[in-house]
C-alpha positions, 0 to 999 in steps of 0.5 A: 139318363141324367136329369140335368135339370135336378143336376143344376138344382143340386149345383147350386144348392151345394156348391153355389149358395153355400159359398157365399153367391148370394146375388140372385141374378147369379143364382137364377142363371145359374139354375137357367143355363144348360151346362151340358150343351156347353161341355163336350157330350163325353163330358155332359154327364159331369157338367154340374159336377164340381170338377176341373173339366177338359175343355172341348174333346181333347182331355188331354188339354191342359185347359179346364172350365173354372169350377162352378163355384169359382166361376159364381163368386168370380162373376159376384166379385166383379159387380157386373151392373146391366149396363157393363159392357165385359170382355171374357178372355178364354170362354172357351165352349161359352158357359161363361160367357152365357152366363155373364151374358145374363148379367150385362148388357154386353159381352165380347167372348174372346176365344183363342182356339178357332174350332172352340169358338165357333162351337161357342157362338153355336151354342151361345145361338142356340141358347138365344144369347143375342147380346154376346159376340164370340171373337177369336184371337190370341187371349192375352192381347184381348179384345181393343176393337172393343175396347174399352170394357167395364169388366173384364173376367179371365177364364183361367190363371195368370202366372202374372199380373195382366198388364197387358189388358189393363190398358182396355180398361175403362175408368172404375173398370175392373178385371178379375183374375186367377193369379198363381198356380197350385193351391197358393193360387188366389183370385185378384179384383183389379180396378182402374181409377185415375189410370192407375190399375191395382189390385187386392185378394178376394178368394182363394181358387186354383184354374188351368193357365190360360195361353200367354199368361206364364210367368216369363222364365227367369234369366240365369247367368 
């Protein structure tokens, strides 16, 4: 039987703190959340590993959790303060969204596949996340109900950049991406000042594309 508690021990002590996480909000959630009761129980073994997991019980999906290392240096990029108001785009089972939850004062969990979000908003209950609440609906056109964010965080790549969710942007807000696909993927920190939205490299990380974020295909003549 696997001892998951040593498991997020060793998560964060070999793939967290040596990558440079060094906010220690980060740190203590990550030690704290349960991963496991957030993967599907085929994959509950491998929750702490440092793995592209399928999301949900289909792995034949082509979605897959964000690394834990890129998930804690993501969350670290985006500055996330006490009174951030976040929108994560594709939470998928809820991971992210509990631990950005812990971060923020709080969290819409945007999730584009109905069975995945009510088996996020169970787990996110059960683990007595009270200040995060799961919608669904398509994740490129986020969340405007809620609109406007400090920080929104997408849960996987865009083939482009995400113009379509710069509009729910606060003033100084920010939005953090995987831009590209394959290993010249990177993560982009986007900030909105003075309505106008731009963006700079921070790390380099690879994530499945999330649905609606392909490059649309080229024109041929």
């Amino acid at each position: 039987m696997t001892d998951f508690a040593a498991a997020r021990r060793m998560m964060v002590d070999g793939q967290i703190r040596p990558y440079d996480v060094h906010d220690l909000r980060i740190i203590a959630a990550m030690l704290e959340i349960p991963r496991e009761r957030f993967v599907s129980p085929d994959n509950a073994d491998f929750a702490y590993a440092d793995l592209d997991l399928p999301i949900g019980k289909d792995s034949q999906s082509p979605r897959r959790l964000l690394k834990p290392m890129a998930l804690a240096k993501m969350a670290q990029a985006a500055a996330i303060g006490a009174n951030d108001h976040v929108l994560d785009v594709g939470c998928a089972m809820g991971y992210s969204s509990a631990l950005l939850g812990r971060l923020a004062e709080s969290v819409v969990a945007l999730e584009e596949d109905p069975t995945l979000a009510k088996i996020a908003e169970q787990a996110l209950r059960d683990f007595h996340t009270g200040n995060v609440a799961v919608v669904s609906g398509p994740v490129v056109k986020g969340w405007p109900a809620r609109a406007p964010y400090d920080v929104i965080f997408l849960n996987g790549a865009t083939e482009v950049a995400p113009k379509s969710l710069f509009g729910q942007l606060k003033e100084e807000g920010r939005l953090i991406a995987v831009v590209g696909r394959g290993p010249a993927a990177r993560v982009i920190l986007y900030r909105c000042v003075g309505g106008n939205v731009s963006g700079w490299p921070v790390f380099d990380a690879a994530a499945a594309l999330l649905p609606g974020f392909a490059e649309p295909p080229a024109f041929v003549f």
